[in-house]
Structures are given as C-alpha cells and as structure tokens.
C-alpha positions as CSV (number, residue, x, y, z in Angstrom):
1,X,-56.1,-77.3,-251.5
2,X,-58.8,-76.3,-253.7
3,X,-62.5,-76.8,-253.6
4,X,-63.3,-78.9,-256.6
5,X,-67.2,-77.6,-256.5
6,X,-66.1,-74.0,-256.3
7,X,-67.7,-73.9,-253.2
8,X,-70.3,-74.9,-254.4
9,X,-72.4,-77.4,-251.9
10,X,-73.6,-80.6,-253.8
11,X,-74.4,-82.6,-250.9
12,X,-78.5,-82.3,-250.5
13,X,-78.1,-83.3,-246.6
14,X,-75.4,-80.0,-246.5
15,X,-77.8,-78.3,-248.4
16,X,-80.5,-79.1,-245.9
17,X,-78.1,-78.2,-242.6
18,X,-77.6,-75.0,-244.7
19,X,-81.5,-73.7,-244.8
20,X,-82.2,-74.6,-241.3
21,X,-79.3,-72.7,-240.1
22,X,-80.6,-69.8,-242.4
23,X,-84.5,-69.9,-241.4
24,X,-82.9,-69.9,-237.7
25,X,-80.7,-67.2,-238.5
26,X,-83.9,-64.3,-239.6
27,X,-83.3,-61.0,-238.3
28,X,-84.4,-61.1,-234.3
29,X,-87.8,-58.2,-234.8
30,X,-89.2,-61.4,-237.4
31,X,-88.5,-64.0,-234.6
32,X,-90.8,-62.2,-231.7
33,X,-93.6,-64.5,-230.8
34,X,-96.8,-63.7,-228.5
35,X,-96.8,-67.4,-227.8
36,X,-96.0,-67.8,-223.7
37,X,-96.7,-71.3,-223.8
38,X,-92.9,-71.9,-225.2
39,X,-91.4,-69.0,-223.3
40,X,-90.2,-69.1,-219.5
41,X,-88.3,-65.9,-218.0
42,X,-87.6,-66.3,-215.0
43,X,-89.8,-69.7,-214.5
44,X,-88.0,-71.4,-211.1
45,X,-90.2,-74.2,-210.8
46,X,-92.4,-75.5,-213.3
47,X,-95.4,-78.4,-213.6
48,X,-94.9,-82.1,-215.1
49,X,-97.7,-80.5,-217.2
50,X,-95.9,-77.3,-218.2
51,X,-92.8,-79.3,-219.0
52,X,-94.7,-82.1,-221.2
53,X,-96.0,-78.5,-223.0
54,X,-93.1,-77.1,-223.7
55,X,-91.5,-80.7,-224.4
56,X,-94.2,-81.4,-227.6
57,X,-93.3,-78.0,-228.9
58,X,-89.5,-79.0,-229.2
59,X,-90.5,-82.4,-230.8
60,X,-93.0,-81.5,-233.0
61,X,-91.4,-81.3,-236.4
62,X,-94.8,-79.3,-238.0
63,X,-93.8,-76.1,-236.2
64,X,-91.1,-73.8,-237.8
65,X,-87.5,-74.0,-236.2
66,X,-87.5,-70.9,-234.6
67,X,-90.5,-71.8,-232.1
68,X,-88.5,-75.2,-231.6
69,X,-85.4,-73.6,-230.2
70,X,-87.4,-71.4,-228.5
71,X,-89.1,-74.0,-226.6
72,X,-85.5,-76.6,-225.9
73,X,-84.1,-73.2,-224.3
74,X,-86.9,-72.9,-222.0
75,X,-86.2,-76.6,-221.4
76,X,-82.7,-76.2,-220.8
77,X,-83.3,-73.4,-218.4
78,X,-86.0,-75.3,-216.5
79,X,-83.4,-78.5,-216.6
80,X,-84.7,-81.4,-214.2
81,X,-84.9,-85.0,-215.6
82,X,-88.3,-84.1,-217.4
83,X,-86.7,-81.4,-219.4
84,X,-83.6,-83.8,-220.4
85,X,-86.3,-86.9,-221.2
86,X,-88.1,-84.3,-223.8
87,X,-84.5,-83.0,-225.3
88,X,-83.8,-86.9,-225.6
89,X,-86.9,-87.5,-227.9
90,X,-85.8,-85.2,-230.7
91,X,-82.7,-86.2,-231.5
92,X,-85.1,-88.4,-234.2
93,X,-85.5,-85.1,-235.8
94,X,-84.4,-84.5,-239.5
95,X,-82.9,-81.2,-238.8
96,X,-79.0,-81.7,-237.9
97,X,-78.7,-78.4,-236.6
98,X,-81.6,-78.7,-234.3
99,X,-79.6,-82.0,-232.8
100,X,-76.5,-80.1,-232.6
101,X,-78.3,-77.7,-230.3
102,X,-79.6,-80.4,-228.1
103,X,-76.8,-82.0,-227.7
104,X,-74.8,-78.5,-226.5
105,X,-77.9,-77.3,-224.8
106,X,-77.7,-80.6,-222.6
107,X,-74.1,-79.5,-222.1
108,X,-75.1,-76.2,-220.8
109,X,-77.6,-78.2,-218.0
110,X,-74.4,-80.0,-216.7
111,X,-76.1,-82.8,-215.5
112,X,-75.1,-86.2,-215.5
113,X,-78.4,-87.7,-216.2
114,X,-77.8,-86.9,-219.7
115,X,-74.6,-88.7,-219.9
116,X,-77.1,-92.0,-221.6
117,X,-78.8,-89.7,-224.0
118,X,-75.6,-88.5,-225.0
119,X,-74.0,-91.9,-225.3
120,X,-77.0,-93.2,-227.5
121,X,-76.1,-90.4,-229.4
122,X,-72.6,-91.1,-229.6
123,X,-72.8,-95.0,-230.5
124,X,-75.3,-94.0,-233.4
125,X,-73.6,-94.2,-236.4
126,X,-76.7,-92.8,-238.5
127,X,-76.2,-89.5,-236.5
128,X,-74.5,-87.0,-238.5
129,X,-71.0,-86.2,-237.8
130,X,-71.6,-82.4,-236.2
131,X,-74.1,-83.8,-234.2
132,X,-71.9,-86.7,-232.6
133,X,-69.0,-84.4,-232.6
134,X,-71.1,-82.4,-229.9
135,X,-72.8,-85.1,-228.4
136,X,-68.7,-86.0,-227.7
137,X,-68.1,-82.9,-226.6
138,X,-71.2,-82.5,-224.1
139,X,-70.5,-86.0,-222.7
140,X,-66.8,-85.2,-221.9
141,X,-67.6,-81.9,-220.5
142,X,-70.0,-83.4,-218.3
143,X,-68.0,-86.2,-217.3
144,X,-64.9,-84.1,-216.1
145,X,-66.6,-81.3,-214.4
C-alpha cells in the first residue's frame, strides 16, 4: 500500500522522535566528552552520592541527549535499586526515544525491581506507542527469565 504523504512525515510528535534520534545519531569523534562525572568504566561499586549525580544528569531535560544516554548507561551498568529509581523519574521526559532507551536499558539490568516502573509505564496510555511497546517487552523479558 502506498504512502499517501510520499513519505513524507506530517506528524510533529514523529517529527520530534525523528531529530532526537538524529542529534543522538552524530558521528562518534563529535560525541567524546571530558565530563567523568557521567562516565563509569569499570565502576564496581558506586556512592548514594555518585548515583544521585549521575541520576540528575539523565533527568535533566536542559542537557543535550547525547550526555543523557551517556549518563542512563552508566546507570544501567551500575544497576542497584538507586540506579532503577533515577531511570524511573525520566520516563516524564518529552523525548520518546530517550524513554524507549530506559525502558530497554532496564531490560538489560534484568532485575525485577523494575517490573512496577515498567508496569506504570505500561498502564499509561499517554505514553507513546514505541515506548509501551518496550516497556512490554522489558517487563516480559524480565518476568520469564
């Protein structure tokens, strides 16, 4: 069946989805940050307070995307129930790819104290469909493992 926009994406929220996933997307030398405060190689054991800092990066919707993935991987890696309560509080966040990644990157943690953040996410209808497709997924996967 044919487009009837020629492709073309008329949808401003698409349109939105479609930037972020560019800006995210720059070539990897542009992406190189100096910044350890969001970056954790390595890090076995971290601090309340080095969690909370990294967790206020993630949420802070100010900063560019880029340093916001940056910091939910280092949360993911970290894991713990102070990394998942930090993923949790962005999924207010305007950016629908940035949820998308929360809710896979809580996949990745396999641990079943995300099962209610993903089942908030799940039961909320004003989520957008990508996002509570993987919030599905995540919560299955974690479920059945």
């Amino acid at each position: 069946m044919k487009n009837k926009n020629n492709g073309m994406i008329n949808n401003p929220d698409q349109l939105v989805a479609v930037f972020h996933l560019c800006s995210v997307c720059k070539p990897r030398q542009r992406r190189r940050s100096t910044d350890s405060s969001i970056s954790a190689p390595g890090l076995r054991m971290a601090t309340a307070e080095q969690v909370a800092a990294v967790g206020q990066v993630l949420v802070n919707p100010g900063l560019d995307l880029n340093r916001r993935f940056r910091a939910l991987f280092t949360l993911r890696n970290l894991g713990g129930a102070e990394a998942i309560e930090w993923i949790s509080k962005a999924f207010t966040d305007d950016s629908a790819l940035l949820k998308h990644e929360l809710a896979y990157c809580l996949g990745q943690m396999q641990d079943r104290r995300a099962i209610p953040v993903l089942t908030t996410v799940l039961k909320d209808t004003k989520q957008e469909p990508m996002v509570r497709h993987e919030a599905g997924k995540t919560w299955t996967l974690i479920i059945w493992r």
